[in-house]
N, C-alpha and C positions, 0 to 999 in steps of 0.2 A: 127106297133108299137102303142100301146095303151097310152092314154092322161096320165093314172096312176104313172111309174114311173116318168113324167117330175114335175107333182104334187109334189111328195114324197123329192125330191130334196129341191121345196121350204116350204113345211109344215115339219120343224124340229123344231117341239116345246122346245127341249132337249139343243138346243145348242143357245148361246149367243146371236148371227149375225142374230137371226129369231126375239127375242125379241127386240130388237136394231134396226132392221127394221122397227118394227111397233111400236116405238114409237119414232122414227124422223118422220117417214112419219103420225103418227098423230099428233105432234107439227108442224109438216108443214100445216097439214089441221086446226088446231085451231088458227094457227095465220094467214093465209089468210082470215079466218073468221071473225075473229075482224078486220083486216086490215078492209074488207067490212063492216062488222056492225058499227063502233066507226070511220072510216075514220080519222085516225090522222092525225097531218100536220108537218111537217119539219124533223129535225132531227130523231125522232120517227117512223115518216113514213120511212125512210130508213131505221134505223136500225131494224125497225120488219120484211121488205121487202127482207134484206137482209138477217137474218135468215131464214126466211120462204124458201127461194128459197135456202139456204145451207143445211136444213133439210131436205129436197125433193132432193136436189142433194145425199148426204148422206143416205137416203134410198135407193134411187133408185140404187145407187153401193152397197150395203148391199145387195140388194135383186139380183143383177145382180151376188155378190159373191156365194149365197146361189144357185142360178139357174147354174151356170158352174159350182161349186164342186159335184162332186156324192156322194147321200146320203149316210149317215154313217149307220154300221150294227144293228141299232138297228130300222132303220125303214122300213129294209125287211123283217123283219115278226113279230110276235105276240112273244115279247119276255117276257111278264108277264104270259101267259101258264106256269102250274106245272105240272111237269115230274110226273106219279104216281110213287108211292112210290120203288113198284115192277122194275119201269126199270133205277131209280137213278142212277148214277156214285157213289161208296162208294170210 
C-alpha cells in the first residue's frame, strides 16, 4: 500500500472541512504565538488560552474527519483532461 492514497484523503482542496482545518489550526498557531510574544496577564490570558487550545482541538477533529472519510471522485484522477473532440459523448 503506497503513502498516496492516504494523502489524497487529507489534500481535498475542493471540499469545506480542508479549508476549515487549516484555518483553525492556524488561528491556533497565531494565538499561541502572541500568547508567547505579548505574555498577557489575567483574564486575557485565559481566554486566548482557551481559544487557542479549542482551535487546535477543532482542527485536529476536522483533520481526523478528512483522514477516515475516503476521498471523493474527483480526487482520483485528473478530471480537468478534455475528451478530444472525436470520442465526446453527443
Amino acid at each position: 500500500m503506497s503513502a498516496q492514497p492516504s494523502w489524497r484523503r487529507l489534500w481535498q482542496p475542493h471540499r469545506a472541512l480542508f479549508w476549515l482545518m487549516l484555518v483553525f489550526n492556524g488561528l491556533s498557531s497565531a494565538m499561541a504565538w502572541y500568547l508567547n510574544l505579548a505574555r498577557p496577564q489575567g483574564l486575557l490570558l485565559v481566554l486566548l488560552t482557551a481559544m487557542a487550545l479549542g482551535n487546535a482541538l477543532m482542527g485536529m477533529w476536522l483533520l481526523w474527519r478528512l483522514w477516515s472519510e475516503a476521498p471523493s471522485e474527483s480526487t482520483q484522477g485528473d478530471t480537468h483532461v478534455q475528451v478530444p473532440a472525436d470520442r465526446q459523448e453527443r
